[in-house]
Every structure is written in structure tokens, then in C-alpha cells.
N, C-alpha and C positions, 0 to 999 in steps of 0.2 A: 259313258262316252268319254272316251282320251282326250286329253286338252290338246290344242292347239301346238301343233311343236315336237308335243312327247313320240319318243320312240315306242314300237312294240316292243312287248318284254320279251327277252332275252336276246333281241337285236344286239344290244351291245356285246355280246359275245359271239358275234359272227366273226369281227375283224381276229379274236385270239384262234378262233379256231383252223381259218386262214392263215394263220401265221404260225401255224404247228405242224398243219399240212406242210408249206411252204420250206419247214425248216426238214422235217423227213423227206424232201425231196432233195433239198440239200445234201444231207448223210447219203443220200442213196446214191445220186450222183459224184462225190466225194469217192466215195469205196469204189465206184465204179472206174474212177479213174484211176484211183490206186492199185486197184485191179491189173487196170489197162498198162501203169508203169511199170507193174512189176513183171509182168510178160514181155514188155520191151527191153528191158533191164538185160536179160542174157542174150537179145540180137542183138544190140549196139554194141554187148562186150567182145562178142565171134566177130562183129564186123571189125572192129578195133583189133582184135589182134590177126585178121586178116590181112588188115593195112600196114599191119607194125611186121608180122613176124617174117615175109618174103622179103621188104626192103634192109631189113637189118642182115636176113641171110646173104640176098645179094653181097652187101656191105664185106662181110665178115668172107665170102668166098674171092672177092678183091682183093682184100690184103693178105690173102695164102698166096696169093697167084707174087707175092712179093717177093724178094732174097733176103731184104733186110730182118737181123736176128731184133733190133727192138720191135718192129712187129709185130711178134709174137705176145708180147703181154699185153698189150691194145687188143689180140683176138682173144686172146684165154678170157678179159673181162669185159667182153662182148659179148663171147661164147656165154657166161654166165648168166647172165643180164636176158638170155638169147630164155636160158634153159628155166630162169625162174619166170617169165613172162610164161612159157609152155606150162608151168607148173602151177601157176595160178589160175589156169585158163582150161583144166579138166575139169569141172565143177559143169563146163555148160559145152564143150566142144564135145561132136558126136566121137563117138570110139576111132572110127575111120581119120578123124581128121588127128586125133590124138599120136594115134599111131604112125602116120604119115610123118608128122611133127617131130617124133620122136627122133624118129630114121635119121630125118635131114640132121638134126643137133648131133646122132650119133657120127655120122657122116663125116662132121665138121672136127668131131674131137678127133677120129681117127687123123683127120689130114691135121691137125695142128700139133698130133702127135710126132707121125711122120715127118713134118715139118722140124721138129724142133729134133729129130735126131739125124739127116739131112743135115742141119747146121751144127751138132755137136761133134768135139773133137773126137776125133777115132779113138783114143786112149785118154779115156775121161780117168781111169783109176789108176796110170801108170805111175810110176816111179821113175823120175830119172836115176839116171847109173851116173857115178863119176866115169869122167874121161883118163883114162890110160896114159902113158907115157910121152906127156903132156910136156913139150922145150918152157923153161921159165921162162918168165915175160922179161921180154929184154933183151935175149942173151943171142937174138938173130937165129940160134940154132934151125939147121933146114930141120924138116921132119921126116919121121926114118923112110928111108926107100926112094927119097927125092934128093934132085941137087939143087935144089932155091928153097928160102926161106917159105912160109907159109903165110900166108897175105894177112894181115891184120882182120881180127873177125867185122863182121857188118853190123851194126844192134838193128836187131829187127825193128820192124815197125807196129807198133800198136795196132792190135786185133781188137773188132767189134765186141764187146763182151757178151756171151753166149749167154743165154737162157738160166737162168736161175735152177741148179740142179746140186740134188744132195742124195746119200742113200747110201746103199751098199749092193757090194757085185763079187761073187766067186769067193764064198764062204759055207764052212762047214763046223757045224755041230761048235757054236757060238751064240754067245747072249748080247743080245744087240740092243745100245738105246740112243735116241734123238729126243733130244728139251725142246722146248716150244720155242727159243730164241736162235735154233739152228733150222727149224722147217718153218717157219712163221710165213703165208702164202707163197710158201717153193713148190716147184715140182721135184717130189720125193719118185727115187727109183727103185726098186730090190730087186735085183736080178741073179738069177745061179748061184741061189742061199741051199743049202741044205740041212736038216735036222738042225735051226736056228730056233731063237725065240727074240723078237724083235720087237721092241716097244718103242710109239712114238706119242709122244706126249704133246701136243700142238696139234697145230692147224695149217696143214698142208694146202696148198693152193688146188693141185692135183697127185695122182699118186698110182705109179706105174709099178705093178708085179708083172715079174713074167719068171717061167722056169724055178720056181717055189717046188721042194718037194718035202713033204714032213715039217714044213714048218710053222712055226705059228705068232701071228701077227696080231700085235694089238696096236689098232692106232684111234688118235684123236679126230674131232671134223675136219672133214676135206671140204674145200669152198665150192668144187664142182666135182669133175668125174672120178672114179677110180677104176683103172684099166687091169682087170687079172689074167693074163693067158700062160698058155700050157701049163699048170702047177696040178701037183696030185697030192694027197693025202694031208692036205693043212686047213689049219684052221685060222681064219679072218673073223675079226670085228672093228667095225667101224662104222660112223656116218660118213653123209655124203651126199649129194643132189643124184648123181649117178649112180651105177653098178654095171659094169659091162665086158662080161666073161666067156673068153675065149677056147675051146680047147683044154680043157679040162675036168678032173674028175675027183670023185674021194675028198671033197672037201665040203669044210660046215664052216655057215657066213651067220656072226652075229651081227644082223644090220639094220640103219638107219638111216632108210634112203627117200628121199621125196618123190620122186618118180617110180613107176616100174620098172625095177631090173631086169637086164637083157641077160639070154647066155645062148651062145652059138659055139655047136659042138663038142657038147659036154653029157657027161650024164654022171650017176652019184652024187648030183648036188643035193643040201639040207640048207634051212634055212629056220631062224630065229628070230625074234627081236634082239637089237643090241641092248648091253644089259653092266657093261663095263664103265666104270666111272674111276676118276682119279681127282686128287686135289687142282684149281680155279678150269674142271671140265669148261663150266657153264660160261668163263670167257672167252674161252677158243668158240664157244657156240656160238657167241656174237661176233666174233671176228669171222668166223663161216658166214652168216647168212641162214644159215640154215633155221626152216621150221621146227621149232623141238615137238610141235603135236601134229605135225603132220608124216606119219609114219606109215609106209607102204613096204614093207618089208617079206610080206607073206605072198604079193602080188606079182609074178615070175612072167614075161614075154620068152618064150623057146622060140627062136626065130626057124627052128626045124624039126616043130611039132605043127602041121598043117590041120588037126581036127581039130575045127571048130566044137565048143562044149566042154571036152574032154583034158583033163591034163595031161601034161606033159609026163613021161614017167621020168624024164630023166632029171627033175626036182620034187622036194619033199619038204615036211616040215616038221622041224624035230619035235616031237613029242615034250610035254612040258615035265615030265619028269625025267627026260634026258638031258635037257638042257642043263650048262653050266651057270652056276649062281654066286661062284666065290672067284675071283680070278686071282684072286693070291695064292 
């Protein structure tokens, strides 16, 4: 007979075994919730940049609708801001909305493009000429063909300073170079080069070809887009948040682009990883922004190849034993 008092045996190990139950319910509801946060985790990030990426566009299509030239660099680093938001945010946005996204940002670079050549002088590369048979100063002489003196000149008035622009235009069968304290966030131009070789060593804010034929380009990171049109038979490498090519053909891009590359009206395109490096590259990378491991290079949009599934023919990928390896 038990005394008075005494517990049955093994009573005392009820309370631990309650208390083990108790804690694997714990774990279990724990995971579950973690569960549960990690599948909210990419709605709250699409609803965020749902919230974020139409008012910022709003914002950014305001100050195009402007005249004023500072403007302009308030939108290029809003544009950008615009396009690494987009770029962080394919990981969980469906393709459709990707795409859409895409457009609008490409959209904006067109018009900020347009925009800034709208406000550039008509003869950004001229030369002035000396003045001709020019009366000394002083001497009252009228000038030829008139009977009165010629009125003291006016000094102009101080003009808006235009847009930050550097490059080269209507050149032939030349070796071309820019250091990195002459492109350092400008917008680099090349335009009506032929059979050149062009090296830019920095970090271009943005960077405009057009009319390239046989030429070949090497540049450093670009902070956002790089615009190619009409060029045939040249070769580009570079990075860049961008890529978006125009009217073009017969050319090979070694590239490093965060986004998918666009090309509209093109065909003969090849495509590579970028593969080109030079002495303090990896500074200009920081001065870019740009992801050094997020590289989409192989991933081409043909805005006028409509079958779903199927590639485009009118891009390719250069084969690794055609690829260049030594750029010296």
C-alpha cells in the first residue's frame, strides 16, 4: 500500500513529457510561420514596387515635359534609380509585368534622349573660322560696302550650360581614346565613325552610337543605358544597366548588361559575355552601380520577333571558341 501523499510511479514524468509535446508544437508552429513569411515576402515586394515604380514614372515624365537644360541630370539619375528598382524586382515580378516595365524605362530614355539633343547646339563639333577683313579697333573705319561705321559688337548674354557631352563625330579610319577623367558620368557620343578603333577607359554616365560602320569599340561601365543605332559590321564591348539597338546589323557585342537587351530592326546580331578589362576597371564598376554578378547578356527581347518559344533569328551567340580572349 502507497503512503499517504506518494505520487504513482512514473507520475512525475508526465509534466516532462507535456513539456516536449508542448515545445514540438512550438517548432512546428514557428516553421509554419516562417513558411507563411516567406510567401508573403515577394507580395509585399510586387506591391512595393507597384507603389513606387508608376509615381516615380509620373515624376520623371514631368520634368521632360520641361525646357529647362539642368533638368536633365535630375532625370538621367532618376531614370536610373527608376531602372535598378526594375532590375532588383525581376526575381519575383511576373514576365508580363517585367516587360511592360521594361518599355515604359525604355520610353523615358528615348525622350530624355531626344530631349537633350532638342537642347544641344546645332554644331556641337564646329570650329570657328577667323573673321576676314576685319577695320582695327578704333580706327572708325565704315565696313566694306557700307557708308557708316559698324556699331560696336553686343557680348552676348550667358547661355544655360548644356548637358554634359563628349565623343567623337565624322571620322575616318582613326584611333580614338578618352581617360576616365574626361567621360567620368557624361554622356559619351560616337557618331559617323568609320573603320575607327575607339577606346574609353571610364565610366560614362550614358553612351550614344549611331552610324558606326566597321568600327570597333571598347568601353568601360556605363551608369545606365547604351543607345546603338544604324551601325553595321562593328564590334562593341561593354557594360551597362542597358542595351538598346536600333537598325542594325553585322555586328558582335561583348556584354555586361543587368537587364535584357532590346534590339528593334536588326538582324546579324552575336552576342558574348564581356570579357575586356584594363587597369583600376573595378573602380569605374563602383562609380557605375552596376552588379558585377548579375550578368544577362545571353538574354536578347527582338521587339519584332512575335513567336512565342522560338528565337529570334535575327540574334545569336557566338560560340566559345570564336570568341575573342586577348583584346591586345
Amino acid at each position: 500500500m502507497e503512503a499517504d501523499g506518494a505520487l504513482p510511479e512514473g507520475t512525475g514524468r508526465l509534466p516532462e513529457r507535456l513539456q516536449r509535446r508542448d515545445q514540438e508544437r512550438q517548432r512546428e508552429l514557428e516553421q509554419r510561420k516562417r513558411q507563411k513569411d516567406g510567401q508573403a515576402v515577394p507580395e509585399e515586394q510586387s506591391a512595393h514596387f507597384g507603389a513606387t515604380f508608376g509615381p516615380e514614372k509620373a515624376a520623371i515624365e514631368e520634368l521632360l515635359s520641361g525646357s529647362e537644360p539642368g533638368l536633365l541630370e535630375e532625370v538621367a539619375g532618376r531614370l536610373q534609380g527608376l531602372q535598378k528598382l526594375l532590375n532588383d524586382s525581376t526575381m519575383f515580378l511576373p514576365p508580363y509585368h517585367i516587360r511592360q516595365a521594361q518599355e515604359a524605362v525604355s520610353r523615358l530614355q528615348e525622350a530624355l534622349e531626344d530631349k537633350r539633343q532638342a537642347l544641344q547646339p546645332k554644331k556641337k563639333f564646329a570650329f570657328k573660322s577667323r573673321k576676314k577683313d576685319q577695320a582695327p579697333a578704333g580706327s572708325g573705319a565704315p565696313a566694306p560696302g557700307t557708308g557708316t561705321p559698324r556699331p560696336a559688337a553686343v557680348k552676348p548674354r550667358p547661355q544655360e550650360p548644356a548637358p554634359a557631352l563628349c565623343g567623337f563625330q565624322g571620322l575616318s579610319s582613326q584611333v580614338l581614346f578618352m581617360e576616365a577623367a574626361e567621360i567620368r558620368q557624361k554622356d559619351v557620343l560616337l557618331s559617323d565613325l568609320r573603320d575607327c578603333t575607339i577606346t574609353l577607359r571610364g565610366c560614362p554616365g550614358t553612351l550614344h552610337v549611331r552610324g558606326l560602320h566597321g568600327c570597333r569599340l571598347l568601353c568601360g561601365p556605363v551608369s545606365s543605358s547604351v543607345f546603338v543605332d544604324s551601325c553595321t559590321g562593328c564590334l562593341f564591348t561593354f557594360p551597362c544597366q542597358q542595351l538598346r539597338t536600333h537598325s542594325s546589323s553585322d555586328c558582335r557585342f561583348y556584354l555586361h548588361v543587368t537587364c535584357k537587351a532590346i534590339i528593334e530592326d536588326c538582324t546579324d546580331l552575336h552576342f558574348a559575355p564581356f570579357t575586356w578589362s584594363y587597369e583600376n576597371i573595378h573602380k569605374d564598376y563602383q562609380v557605375s552601380g552596376l552588379d558585377q554578378a548579375k550578368n544577362m547578356w545571353d538574354l536578347v527581347d527582338d521587339f519584332n520577333w512575335l513567336v512565342r518559344g522560338v528565337q529570334s533569328p535575327n540574334w545569336s551567340i557566338i560560340p566559345e571558341g570564336d570568341r575573342i580572349t586577348h583584346w591586345n
